[in-house]
C-alpha positions, -999 to 999 in steps of 0.1 A, spaced: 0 0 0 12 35 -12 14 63 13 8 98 10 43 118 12 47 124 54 64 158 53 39 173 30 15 167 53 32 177 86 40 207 68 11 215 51 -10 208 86 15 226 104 11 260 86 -28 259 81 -29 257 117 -9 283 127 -24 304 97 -60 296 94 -75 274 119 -62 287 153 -75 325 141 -110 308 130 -112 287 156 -106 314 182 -134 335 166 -161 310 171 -151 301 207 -161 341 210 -199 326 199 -222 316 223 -236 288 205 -253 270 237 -267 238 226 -307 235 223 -308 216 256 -298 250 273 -311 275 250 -346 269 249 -348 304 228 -321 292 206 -334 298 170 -345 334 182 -312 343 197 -292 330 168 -263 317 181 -263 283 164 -272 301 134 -243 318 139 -214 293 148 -228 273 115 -224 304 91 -187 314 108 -169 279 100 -197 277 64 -179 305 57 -144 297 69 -145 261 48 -157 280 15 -124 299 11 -106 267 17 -89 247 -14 -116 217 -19 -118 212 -56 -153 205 -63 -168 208 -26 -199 221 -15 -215 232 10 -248 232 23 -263 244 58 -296 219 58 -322 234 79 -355 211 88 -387 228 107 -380 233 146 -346 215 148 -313 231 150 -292 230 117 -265 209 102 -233 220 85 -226 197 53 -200 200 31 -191 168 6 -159 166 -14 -161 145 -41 -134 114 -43 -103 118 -60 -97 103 -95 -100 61 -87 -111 63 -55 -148 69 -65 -158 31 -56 -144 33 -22 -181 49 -4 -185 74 13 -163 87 45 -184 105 64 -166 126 89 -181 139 120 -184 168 144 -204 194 163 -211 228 169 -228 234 201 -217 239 234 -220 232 267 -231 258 293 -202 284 306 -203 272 340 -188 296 369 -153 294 385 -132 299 357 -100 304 364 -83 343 367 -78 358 327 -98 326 312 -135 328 304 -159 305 282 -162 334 252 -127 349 256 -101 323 235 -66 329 247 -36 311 237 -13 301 263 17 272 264 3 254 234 -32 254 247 -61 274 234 -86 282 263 -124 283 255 -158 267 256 -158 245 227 -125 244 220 -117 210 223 -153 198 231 -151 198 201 -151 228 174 -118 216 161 -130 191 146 -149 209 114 -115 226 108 -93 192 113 -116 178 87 -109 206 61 -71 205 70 -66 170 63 -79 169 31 -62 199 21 -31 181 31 -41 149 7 -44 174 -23 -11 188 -9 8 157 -10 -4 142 -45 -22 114 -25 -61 109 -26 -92 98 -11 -128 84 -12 -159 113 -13 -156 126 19 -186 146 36 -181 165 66 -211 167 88 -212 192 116 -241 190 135 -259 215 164 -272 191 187 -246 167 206 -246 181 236 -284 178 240 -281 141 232 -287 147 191 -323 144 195 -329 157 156 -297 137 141 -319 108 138 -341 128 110 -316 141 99 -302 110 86 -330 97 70 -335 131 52 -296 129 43 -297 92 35 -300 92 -2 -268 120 -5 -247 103 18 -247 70 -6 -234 40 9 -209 51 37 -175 29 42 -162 45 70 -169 70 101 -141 93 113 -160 109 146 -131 132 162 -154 141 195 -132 117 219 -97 120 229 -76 96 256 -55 90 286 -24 115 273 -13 136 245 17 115 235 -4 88 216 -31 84 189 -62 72 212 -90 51 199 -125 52 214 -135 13 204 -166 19 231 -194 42 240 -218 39 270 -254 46 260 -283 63 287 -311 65 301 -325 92 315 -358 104 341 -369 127 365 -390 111 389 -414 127 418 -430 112 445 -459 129 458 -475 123 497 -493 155 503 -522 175 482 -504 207 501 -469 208 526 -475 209 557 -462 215 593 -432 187 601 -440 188 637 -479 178 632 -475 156 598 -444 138 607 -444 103 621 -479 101 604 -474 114 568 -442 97 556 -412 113 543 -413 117 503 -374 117 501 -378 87 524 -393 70 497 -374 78 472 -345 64 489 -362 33 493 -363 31 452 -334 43 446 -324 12 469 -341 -10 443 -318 6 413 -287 6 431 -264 -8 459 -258 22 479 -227 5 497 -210 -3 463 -226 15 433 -237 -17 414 -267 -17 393 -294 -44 404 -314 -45 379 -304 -69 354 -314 -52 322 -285 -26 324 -259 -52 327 -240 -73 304 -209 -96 301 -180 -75 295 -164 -89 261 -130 -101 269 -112 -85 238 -124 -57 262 -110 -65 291 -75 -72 277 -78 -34 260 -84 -21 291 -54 -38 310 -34 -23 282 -50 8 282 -40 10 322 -7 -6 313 2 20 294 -8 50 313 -4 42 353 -20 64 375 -38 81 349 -72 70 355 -73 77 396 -55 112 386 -81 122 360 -102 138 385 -98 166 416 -111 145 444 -116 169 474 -93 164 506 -92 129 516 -119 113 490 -108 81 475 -118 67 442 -144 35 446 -114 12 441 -79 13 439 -77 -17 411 -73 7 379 -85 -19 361 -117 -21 378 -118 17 378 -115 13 339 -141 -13 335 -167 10 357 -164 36 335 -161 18 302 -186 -11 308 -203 -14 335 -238 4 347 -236 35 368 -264 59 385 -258 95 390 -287 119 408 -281 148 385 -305 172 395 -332 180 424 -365 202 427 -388 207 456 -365 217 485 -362 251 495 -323 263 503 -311 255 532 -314 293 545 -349 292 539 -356 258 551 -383 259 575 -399 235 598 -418 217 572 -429 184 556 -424 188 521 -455 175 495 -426 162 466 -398 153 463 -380 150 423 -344 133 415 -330 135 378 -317 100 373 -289 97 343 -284 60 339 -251 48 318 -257 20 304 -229 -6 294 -222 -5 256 -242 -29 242 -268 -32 269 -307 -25 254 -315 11 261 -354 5 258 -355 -26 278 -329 -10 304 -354 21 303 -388 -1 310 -369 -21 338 -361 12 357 -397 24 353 -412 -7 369 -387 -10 394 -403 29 407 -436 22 396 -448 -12 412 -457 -19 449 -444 18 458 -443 18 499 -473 34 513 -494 41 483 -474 68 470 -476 82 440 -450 81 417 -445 103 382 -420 104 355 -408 128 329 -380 141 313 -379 102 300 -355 94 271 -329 69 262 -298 57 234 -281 26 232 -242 25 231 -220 17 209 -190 -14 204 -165 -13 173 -158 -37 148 -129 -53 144 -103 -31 120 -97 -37 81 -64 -48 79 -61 -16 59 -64 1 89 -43 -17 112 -20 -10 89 -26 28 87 -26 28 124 6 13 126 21 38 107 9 68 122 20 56 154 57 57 140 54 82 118 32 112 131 29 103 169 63 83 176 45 61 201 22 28 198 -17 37 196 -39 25 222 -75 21 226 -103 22 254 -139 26 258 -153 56 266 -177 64 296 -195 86 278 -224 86 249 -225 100 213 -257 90 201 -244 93 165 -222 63 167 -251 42 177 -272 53 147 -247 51 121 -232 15 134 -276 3 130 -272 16 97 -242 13 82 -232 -25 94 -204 -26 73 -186 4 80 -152 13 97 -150 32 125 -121 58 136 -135 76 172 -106 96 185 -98 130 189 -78 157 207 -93 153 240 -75 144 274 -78 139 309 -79 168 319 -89 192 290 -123 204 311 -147 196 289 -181 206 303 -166 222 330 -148 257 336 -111 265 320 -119 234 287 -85 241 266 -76 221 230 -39 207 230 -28 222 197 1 197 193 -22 170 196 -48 185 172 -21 189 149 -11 154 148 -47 142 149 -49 161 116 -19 147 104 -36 109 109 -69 118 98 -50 128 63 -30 89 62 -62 71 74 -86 91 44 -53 80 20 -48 43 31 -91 44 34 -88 51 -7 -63 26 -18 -71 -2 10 
């Protein structure tokens, strides 16, 4: 197998981003372009709108022979960025890559740190600062980059389309229509490059091989038509957060964290298990030291592997949100009438998303203790996702970019989080490769204040994006 000529493309990457991404890409961490989930006003205030016309406009001024581009808008859901570039000469019976990313954001989030902010990008020891940086508004502009390095360097590659999208960090609830509206001009697609992930360092290319999937509800118990004094109601009128814990206790082991209900959990594959060994193998400590544990708190195990296996493949609960208690301030002597937990399930990879759904909503529903009455909403779900197996062409490919752009052997893990995407296109695209990786590391702050892009890494994520499309053409 032919490869495209290395130092073309390190150079080539090398001066578009210094020259034209890191300037664009600066600009539209200025927007505000909160995803739908957090901008209920969205299409009035524009933002979206907004982030989508900055990098439409960036990518026409770009070298794509015979690309075009095309913001698809369908009634009441937020807009997707397409752009397809048409396959080089003999490549045109290789599919269609389809190469993914997004353009929302998560909230701003307080506490960020002294000079940083989430609209205010500042460059700083290789590191550009800004919600959205890395999470993952690079990616549109990695896309563009690497292809522009294939032209550069005489190599080639299938049709590519690029599809940004403006929901991911609601969950993509309109990418599923948008897909079957897309369906007939994405053809027959061969394989997915999704550069929303990252790893355990920056010295590596990472492969995400697994994503969890979710569930999701809010659910109230109710004991009392009004609230009412705690010194006259209590002892007679139970406690609604008393019952509540007793469900909860039906989910989940409160002394360990395990699931109990058997529809969330699944054997582990053991191609996964040895990945995660190596994955820990590779990178000690890293998984403990991902996170700033206050004071003396202690991780749930000290087995990294175990720690790895949690995240990547096993079931977890997390109480994300609470309504019907008063601050603690003004907290009075009072028997509350509700009581509401936001559960966010994550559910192992290939676990049933439906069937882990309905089991959690009987387990609250039936034989509730003392008659009380239980509602949900804010109910939704998305099943994970498992890789295939590589083509040997991209073994190969991987191989190669480890030597040649990273200088280090590329690993793989699973991820602990969702993006729904994957799941969709694996249903329905079978056959297709998949490369999930990008820039992202342990402690790039996605979601959370002071998120900042390694540019290295981007850079040499953008180099391997260029040898994959190349090897992807002639494989």
């Amino acid at each position: 197998m032919a490869a495209v000529e290395q130092t073309t493309v390190r150079e080539t990457v090398s001066s578009l981003w210094r020259n034209e991404v890191l300037p664009s890409l600066s600009d539209l961490v200025r927007i505000p372009a909160l995803s739908q989930a957090f901008d209920q006003d969205w299409a009035e205030n524009g933002h979206l709108n907004a982030a989508v016309e900055h990098v439409r406009g960036w990518i026409a001024g770009r070298r794509l022979p015979g690309a075009t581009i095309d913001v698809v808008r369908l009634e009441d859901r937020s807009p997707v960025l397409l752009i397809d570039v048409p396959a080089s000469p003999g490549a045109e019976d290789r599919g269609t890559v389809l190469l993914y990313g997004h353009l929302d954001k998560q909230p701003p989030v307080g506490g960020w740190s002294e000079g940083l902010g989430p609209w205010t990008p500042v460059l700083r020891d290789g590191k550009l600062f800004g919600r959205g940086s890395a999470d993952d508004g690079y990616a549109g502009y990695a896309a563009v980059a690497s292809l522009e390095a294939i032209h550069a360097a005489g190599g080639t590659h299938a049709r590519s389309v690029i599809l940004l999208e403006t929901g991911e960090e609601s969950g993509s609830p309109d990418l599923p229509r948008y897909l079957e509206h897309l369906a007939g001009r994405l053809g027959e697609v061969s394989l997915v490059i999704c550069l929303d992930s990252g790893g355990n360092d920056y010295e590596r290319l990472w492969l995400t091989t697994s994503l969890r999937g979710l569930a999701q509800a809010h659910v109230t118990v109710r004991v009392l038509d009004s609230a009412q004094h705690s010194g006259l109601a209590s002892g007679i009128v139970p406690s609604s957060f008393r019952i509540l814990r007793q469900l909860l206790d039906r989910l989940e082991d409160a002394d360990t964290g395990e699931i109990k209900l058997a529809e969330l959990n699944v054997e582990i594959p053991e191609n996964r298990r040895a990945e995660a060994a190596a994955t820990v193998e590779v990178a000690p400590g890293a998984v403990k030291s991902a996170f700033p544990l206050y004071g003396g708190m202690r991780p749930v195990s000290e087995d990294e592997l175990e720690l790895t296996l949690n995240n990547s493949w096993r079931p977890t609960l997390s109480v994300i949100g609470a309504a019907g208690f008063p601050l603690p301030a003004d907290a009075g002597n009072v028997l509350r009438d509700s009581t509401t937990l936001a559960l966010s399930f994550r559910l192992p990879p290939t676990a049933d998303s439906a069937a882990a759904l309905n089991s959690v909503e009987k387990a609250l529903t039936t034989d509730v203790p003392y008659g009380a009455t239980v509602e949900l909403s804010g109910v939704e779900h998305a099943n994970g996702w498992n890789a295939p197996d590589p083509a040997p062409w991209l073994s190969a490919v991987l191989e190669q970019v480890s030597e040649e752009v990273f200088g280090a052997p590329w690993r793989s893990t699973g991820l602990g989080g969702s993006i729904p995407f994957m799941g969709l296109l694996a249903e329905k695209y079978p056959q297709a490769q998949f490369l999930v990786t990008g820039a992202l590391g342990p402690d790039s702050n996605a979601h959370v204040p002071d998120e900042w892009l390694h540019l290295g890494q981007a850079q040499r994520l953008t180099e391997a994006v260029a040898h994959v499309l190349d090897a992807h053409a002639n494989g």
